[in-house]
N, C-alpha and C positions, 0 to 999 in steps of 0.2 A: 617535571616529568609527565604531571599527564597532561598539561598544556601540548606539549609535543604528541602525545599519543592521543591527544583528539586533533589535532590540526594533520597530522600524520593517514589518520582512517578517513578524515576528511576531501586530504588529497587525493585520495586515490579514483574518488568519484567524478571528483570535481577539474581534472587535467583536462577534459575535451567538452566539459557542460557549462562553464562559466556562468554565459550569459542566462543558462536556465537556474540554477541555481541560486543566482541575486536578483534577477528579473522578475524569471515565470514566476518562479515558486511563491515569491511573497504576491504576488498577481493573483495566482490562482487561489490563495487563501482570503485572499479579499473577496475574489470573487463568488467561491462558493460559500463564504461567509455572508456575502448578503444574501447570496440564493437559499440558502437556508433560512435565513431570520427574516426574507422577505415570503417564504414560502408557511412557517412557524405563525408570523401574519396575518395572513390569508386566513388561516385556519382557526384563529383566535375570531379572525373578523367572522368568518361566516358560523361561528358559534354561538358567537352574541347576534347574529344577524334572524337565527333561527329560534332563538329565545325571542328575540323580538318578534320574528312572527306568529310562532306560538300563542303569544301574549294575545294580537291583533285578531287568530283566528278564535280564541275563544270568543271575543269578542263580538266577529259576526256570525257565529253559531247563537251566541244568546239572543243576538236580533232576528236571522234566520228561526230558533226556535220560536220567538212571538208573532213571525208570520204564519210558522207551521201551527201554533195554538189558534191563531187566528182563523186561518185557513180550516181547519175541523170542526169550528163553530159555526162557520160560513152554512157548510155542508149540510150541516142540523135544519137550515132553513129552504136546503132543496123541496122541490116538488109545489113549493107554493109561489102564487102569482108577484109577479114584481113589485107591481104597487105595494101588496102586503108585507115586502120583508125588504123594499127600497133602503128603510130607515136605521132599519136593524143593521142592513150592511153600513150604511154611514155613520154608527154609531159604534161598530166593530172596527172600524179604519181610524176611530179617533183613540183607541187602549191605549194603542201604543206610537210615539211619536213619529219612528222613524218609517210607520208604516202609512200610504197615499192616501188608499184606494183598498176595497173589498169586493170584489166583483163575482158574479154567479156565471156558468156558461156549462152547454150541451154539447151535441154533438151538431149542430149546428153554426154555433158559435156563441158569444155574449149572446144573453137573454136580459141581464139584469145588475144596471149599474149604478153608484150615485153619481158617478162623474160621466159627463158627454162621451156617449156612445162609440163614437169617431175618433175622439183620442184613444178608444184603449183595442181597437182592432188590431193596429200594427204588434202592440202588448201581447197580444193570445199567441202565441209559439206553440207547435203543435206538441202536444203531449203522448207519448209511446205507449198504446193499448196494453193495459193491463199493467203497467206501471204502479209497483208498490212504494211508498215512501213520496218525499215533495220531488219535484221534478224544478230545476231550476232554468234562468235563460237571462239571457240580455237585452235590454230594448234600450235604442237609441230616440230618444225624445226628445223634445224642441228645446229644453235648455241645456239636461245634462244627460248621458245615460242611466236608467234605471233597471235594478235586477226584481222580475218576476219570480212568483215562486207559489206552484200551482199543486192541489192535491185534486184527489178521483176520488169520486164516492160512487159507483155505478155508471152511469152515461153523465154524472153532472161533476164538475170542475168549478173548484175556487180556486180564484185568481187574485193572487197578493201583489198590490205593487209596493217595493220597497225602498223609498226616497236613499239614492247614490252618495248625495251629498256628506253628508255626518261621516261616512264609511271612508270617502276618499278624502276627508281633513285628518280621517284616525291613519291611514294611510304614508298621507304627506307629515303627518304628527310622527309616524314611527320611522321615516326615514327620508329628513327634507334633502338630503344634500346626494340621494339616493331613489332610482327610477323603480316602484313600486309596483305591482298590477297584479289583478284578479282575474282568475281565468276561469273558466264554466264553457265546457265545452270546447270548443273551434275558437270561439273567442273572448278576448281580450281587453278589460276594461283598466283603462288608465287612473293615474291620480289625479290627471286635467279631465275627467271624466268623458273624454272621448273611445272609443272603442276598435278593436286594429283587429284583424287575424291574427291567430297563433302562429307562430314563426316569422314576425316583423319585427321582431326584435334584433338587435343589434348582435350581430354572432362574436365581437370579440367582448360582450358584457362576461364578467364572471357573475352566470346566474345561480342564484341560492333559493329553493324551491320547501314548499311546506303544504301540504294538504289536511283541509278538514275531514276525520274519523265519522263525524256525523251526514255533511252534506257534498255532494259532487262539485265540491271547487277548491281552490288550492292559489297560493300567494306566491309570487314571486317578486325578487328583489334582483336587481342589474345594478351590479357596482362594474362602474368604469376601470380600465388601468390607470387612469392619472387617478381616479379616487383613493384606491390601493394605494398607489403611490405615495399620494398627502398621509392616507394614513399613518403608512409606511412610516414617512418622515418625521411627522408631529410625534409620532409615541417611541419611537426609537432612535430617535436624534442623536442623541450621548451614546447610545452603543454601536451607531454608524462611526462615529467620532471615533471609537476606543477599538473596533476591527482595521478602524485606517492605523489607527496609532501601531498597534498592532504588527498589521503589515509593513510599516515603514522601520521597526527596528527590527521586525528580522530580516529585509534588505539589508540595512546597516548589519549585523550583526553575522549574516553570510556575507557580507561583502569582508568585515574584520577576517572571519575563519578563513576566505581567500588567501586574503594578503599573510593572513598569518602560514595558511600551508605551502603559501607561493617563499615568506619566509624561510619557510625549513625549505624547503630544495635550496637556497641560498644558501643556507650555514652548512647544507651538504656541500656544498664546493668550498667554500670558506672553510671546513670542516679537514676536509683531504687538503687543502692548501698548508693550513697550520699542523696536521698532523695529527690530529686527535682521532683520528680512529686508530684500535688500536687490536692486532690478532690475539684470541685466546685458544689454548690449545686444551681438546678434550680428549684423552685417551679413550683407543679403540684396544680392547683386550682379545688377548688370545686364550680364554680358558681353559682349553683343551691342556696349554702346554705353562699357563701360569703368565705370561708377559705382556707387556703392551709392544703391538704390534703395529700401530699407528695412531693417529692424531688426525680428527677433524677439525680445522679452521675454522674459528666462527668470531663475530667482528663485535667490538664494542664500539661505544663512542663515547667517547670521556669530551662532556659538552663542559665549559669554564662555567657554565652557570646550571646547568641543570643536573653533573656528577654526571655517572654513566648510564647511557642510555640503552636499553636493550635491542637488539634488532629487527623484533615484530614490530618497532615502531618507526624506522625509516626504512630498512629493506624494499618493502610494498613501494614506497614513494618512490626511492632509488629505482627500481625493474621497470616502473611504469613512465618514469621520463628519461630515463639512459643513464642516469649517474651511477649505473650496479658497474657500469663497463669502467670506466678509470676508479671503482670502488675496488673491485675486485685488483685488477695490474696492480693499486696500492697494495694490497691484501699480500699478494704474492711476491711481491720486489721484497716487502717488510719481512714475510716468512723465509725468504731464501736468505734474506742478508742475517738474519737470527740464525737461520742453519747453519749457515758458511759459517757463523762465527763459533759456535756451538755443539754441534755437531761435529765428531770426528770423523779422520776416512777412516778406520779403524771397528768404526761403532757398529751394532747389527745394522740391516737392513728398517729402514722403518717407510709406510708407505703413508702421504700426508694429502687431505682430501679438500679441496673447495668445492664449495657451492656455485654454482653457474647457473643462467636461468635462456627461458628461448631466446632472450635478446641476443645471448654470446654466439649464439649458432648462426643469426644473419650476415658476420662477417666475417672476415679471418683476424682479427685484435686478439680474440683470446689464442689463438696459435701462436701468435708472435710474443706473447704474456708466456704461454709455459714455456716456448723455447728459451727464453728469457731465464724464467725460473731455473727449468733444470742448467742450462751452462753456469748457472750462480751456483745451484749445490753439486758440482760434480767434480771428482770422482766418488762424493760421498752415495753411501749405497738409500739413495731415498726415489720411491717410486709416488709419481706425482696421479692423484684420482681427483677426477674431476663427479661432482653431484649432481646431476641436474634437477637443478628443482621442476615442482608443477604445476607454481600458482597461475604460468602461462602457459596457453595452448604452441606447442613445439608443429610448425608445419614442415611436412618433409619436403624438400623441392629439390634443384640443384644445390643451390650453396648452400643449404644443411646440412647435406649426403657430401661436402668436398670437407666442407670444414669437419665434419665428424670423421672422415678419411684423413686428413692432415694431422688432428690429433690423436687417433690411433696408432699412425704410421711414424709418431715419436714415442710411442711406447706410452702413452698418457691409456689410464684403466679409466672406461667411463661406469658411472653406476648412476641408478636412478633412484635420485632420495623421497621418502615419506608414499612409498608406493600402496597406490590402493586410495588416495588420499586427496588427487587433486585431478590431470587430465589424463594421467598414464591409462593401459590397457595393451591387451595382445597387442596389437598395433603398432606400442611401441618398441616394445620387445622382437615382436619380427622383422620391424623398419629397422634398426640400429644392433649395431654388436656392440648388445651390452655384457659387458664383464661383471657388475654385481648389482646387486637389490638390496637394497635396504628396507627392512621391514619396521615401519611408523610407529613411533613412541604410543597410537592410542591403540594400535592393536596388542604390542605388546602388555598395555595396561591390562587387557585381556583376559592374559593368562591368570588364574587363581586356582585353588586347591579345586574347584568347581571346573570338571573336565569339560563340560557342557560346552564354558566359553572360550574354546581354545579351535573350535572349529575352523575361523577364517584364519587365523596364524597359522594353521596347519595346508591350510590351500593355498597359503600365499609362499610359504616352503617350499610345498610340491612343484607348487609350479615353475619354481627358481630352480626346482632341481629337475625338469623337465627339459628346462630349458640350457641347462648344463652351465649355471649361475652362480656363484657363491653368494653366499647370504649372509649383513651384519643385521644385529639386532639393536636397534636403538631406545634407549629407553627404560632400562633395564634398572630395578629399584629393587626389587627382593633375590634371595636367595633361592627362590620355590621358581620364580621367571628364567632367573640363572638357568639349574641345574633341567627346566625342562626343555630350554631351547638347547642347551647342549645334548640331554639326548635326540634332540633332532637332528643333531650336526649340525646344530649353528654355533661356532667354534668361535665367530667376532662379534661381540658386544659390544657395547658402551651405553653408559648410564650411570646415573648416580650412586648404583652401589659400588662402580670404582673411585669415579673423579667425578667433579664437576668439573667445567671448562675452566681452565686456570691461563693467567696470564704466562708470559715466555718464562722469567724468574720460580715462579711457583712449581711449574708443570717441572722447570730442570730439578728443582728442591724434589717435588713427588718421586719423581720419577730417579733421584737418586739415593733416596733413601729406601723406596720399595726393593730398588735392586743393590745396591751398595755398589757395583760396579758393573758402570753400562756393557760394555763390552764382553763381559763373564755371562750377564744375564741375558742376555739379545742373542738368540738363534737368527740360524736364517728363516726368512717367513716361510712360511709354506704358499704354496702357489697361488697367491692373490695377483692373476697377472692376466694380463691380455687376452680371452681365448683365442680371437682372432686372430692378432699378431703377435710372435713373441716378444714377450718385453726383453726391453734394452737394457743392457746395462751402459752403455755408454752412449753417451748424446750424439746422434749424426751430427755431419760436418753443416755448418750452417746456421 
């Protein structure tokens, strides 16, 4: 049973999506499976990417600060002659390893070096007047690039040069398989220690960027897409593996729910061939006067292996590929030849309702099905209603407007079932002469001792009696639902506080033990009949 009632809800999707539903769908799960875990990635990478730089700039901040202590020392020996304080600078440039050079300079330029004069002019980058803090720069020099890094003391400048080397192996050390580089200003110094402009970078790098708190420079890292890639693949291999696996059995597994819902539309034809669907009859009561006054038709399917099946779970299937059309003609041939046999001419009046849906409206089959019907049960006095459901939109056109003419014009009562519920509205009500409304099993759940919620059953009344409608109530479980739809005058019910839907055998048992004898207990109905045309009692010729 619910193998059929998931292959059943499944069907109903999947009649005109096939190819998306085994194709796309496991496709697109793939795909934004990896886009996710390649994106999750990323994010992983450039977190560790910015620890790692972190790491690197403390690093050249503690070298940056032994130029910057260097550089303050420097300054201490302004104002005095070259010769006298030559030595002390080259003895300040030997503290620290990674540092050259210590140089003195004015506003004129170097005054006072230990290394040749000529090498460090291109060094001097002009420094911004009044500049607090070290001021830093680049200089490209005969082997590799070196970073300067200059303080003010009045009109005189130290000038640190701070050997590139050590810095671009710590560089190449924090990320060899990965394009590294320091920036200071405008530009750009490499881990091959060459020097570029800023924005010669490669615009499809994904760059990861980190600046030092202490001095005006900042790291950046260019990971390639094929590097993303590798990584991608090296650290997530086995969970690429298990989203393909993934996606490949739920292809397999909507391709099974296919076959298997493409199945049930099968054993619905198989189904009507053998016979197994089978009418139950649910009394429609007349409370006002004590009797049942009709019976709506509603279908089982007694499957050989799965016992019976309820009808929310092939109906849906049946409406949306055509098999409601010879579902129903079965429904009907089976109820009239039950009547014939069963029903006397003698017996009240009883009126007995099908289900129909907008498919029945596109042709004329279901006309040729009541007339059908009714020459089965006549001269017995039964008046045939048809329900339209509304789990499909109903378009009016010509052949809607002939065929809802043809079945009126044999005296067939149309009524519109679970109104308020699916596509109905004014619309349809003013499009079609409807004879009655049925008010939806969830409104009348509704109704309770709490008046509050009894608002929309009372608007879905009025408006039936606007429209000069009769109204059954379906749905109907308590006593307190009872007696309040009948002070509305809604006099036709059904619901579990009389019957539940009973097979042909059961309903005649019910239904003659409630009365003891049919004929004694059956009035004639009261006017459940055509407004627009008068109902027939006897079948046109034809």
């Amino acid at each position: 049973m619910r193998r059929i009632l998931a292959t059943a809800m499944l069907a109903k999707v999947m009649n005109n999506n096939r190819f998306i539903l085994w194709g796309i769908i496991p496709l697109l799960f793939f795909i934004f499976s990896l886009v996710l875990l390649l994106f999750i990635t990323q994010q992983n990478m450039k977190s560790q990417v910015r620890q790692d730089i972190h790491a690197l700039i403390d690093f050249i901040d503690t070298v940056l600060g032994n130029g910057d202590e260097t550089a303050q020392r420097a300054l201490l020996l302004a104002g005095r002659s070259c010769p006298v304080v030559v030595e002390a600078l080259r003895d300040l440039g030997r503290q620290y390893p990674l540092i050259r050079s210590v140089s003195l300079a004015d506003q004129n330029g170097l005054y006072c070096s230990p290394v040749p004069m000529a090498a460090m002019k291109d060094a001097l980058a002009p420094m911004p007047a009044g500049a607090n803090g070290a001021a830093l720069s680049l200089h490209a020099a005969a082997a590799a690039a070196e970073m300067v890094l200059q303080q003010r003391r009045g009109q005189t400048r130290a000038v640190v040069i701070i050997d590139s080397q050590y810095l671009r192996t710590m560089m190449n050390t924090l990320s060899p398989s990965r394009t590294v580089a320091l920036t200071i200003g405008d530009t750009v110094l490499t881990s091959a220690g060459t020097l570029i402009p800023l924005g010669a970078q490669d615009p499809q790098m994904l760059i990861v960027t980190g600046a030092s708190t202490r001095y005006p420079y900042r790291l950046q890292v260019a990971i390639s897409p094929g590097m993303s890639w590798r990584y991608f693949l090296i650290n997530h291999g086995p969970i690429i593996f298990l989203i393909a696996a993934i996606a490949f059995m739920m292809a397999l597994l909507i391709h099974q729910w296919l076959r298997a819902a493409s199945s049930l539309k099968n054993n619905i034809m198989l189904g009507l061939k053998r016979n197994e669907f089978e009418a139950y009859y649910q009394p429609v009561m007349n409370v006002a006067q004590g009797y049942c006054s009709g019976v709506e038709i509603l279908v089982r399917w007694r499957h050989p292996s799965d016992g019976v099946i309820s009808p929310e779970v092939f109906v849906p299937l049946a409406e949306t590929s055509g098999l409601i059309l010879p579902l129903t003609a079965h429904l009907m041939a089976q109820v009239a030849e039950d009547l014939a046999r069963h029903w006397n001419d003698d017996d009240g009046t009883l009126h007995v309702a099908f289900n129909i849906a907008a498919i029945h409206l596109r042709n004329e089959q279901i006309v040729k099905d009541c007339r059908q019907f009714l020459q089965k049960v006549h001269p017995r006095h039964i008046l045939l209603v048809l329900e339209l459901t509304e789990r499909q939109y109903i378009e009016f056109n010509a052949v809607t407007r002939h065929v809802m003419a043809s079945l009126q014009a044999l005296g067939v009562i149309i009524a519109i079932d679970d109104f308020g519920t699916g596509y109905s509205g004014l619309s349809y009500l003013g499009s079609m002469h409807i004879n009655l409304l049925k008010i939806d099993r969830s409104f009348v759940a509704m109704i309770a001792e709490d008046e509050s919620t009894t608002d929309l059953v009372d608007v879905v009344i009025d408006l039936a009696n606007r429209f000069g409608m009769q109204v059954i109530a379906e749905g109907v479980e308590t006593e307190w639902q009872k007696n309040y739809l009948l002070n509305k005058r809604v006099v036709y019910q059904q619901g579990y506080l009389f019957a539940e839907p009973l097979p042909l055998q059961a309903f005649l048992s019910w239904y003659c033990q409630r009365y003891h004898s049919r004929s004694a207990a059956v009035v004639a109905l009261p006017p459940l009949a055509n407004t627009g045309e008068k109902q027939k009692n006897a079948l046109p010729p034809g």
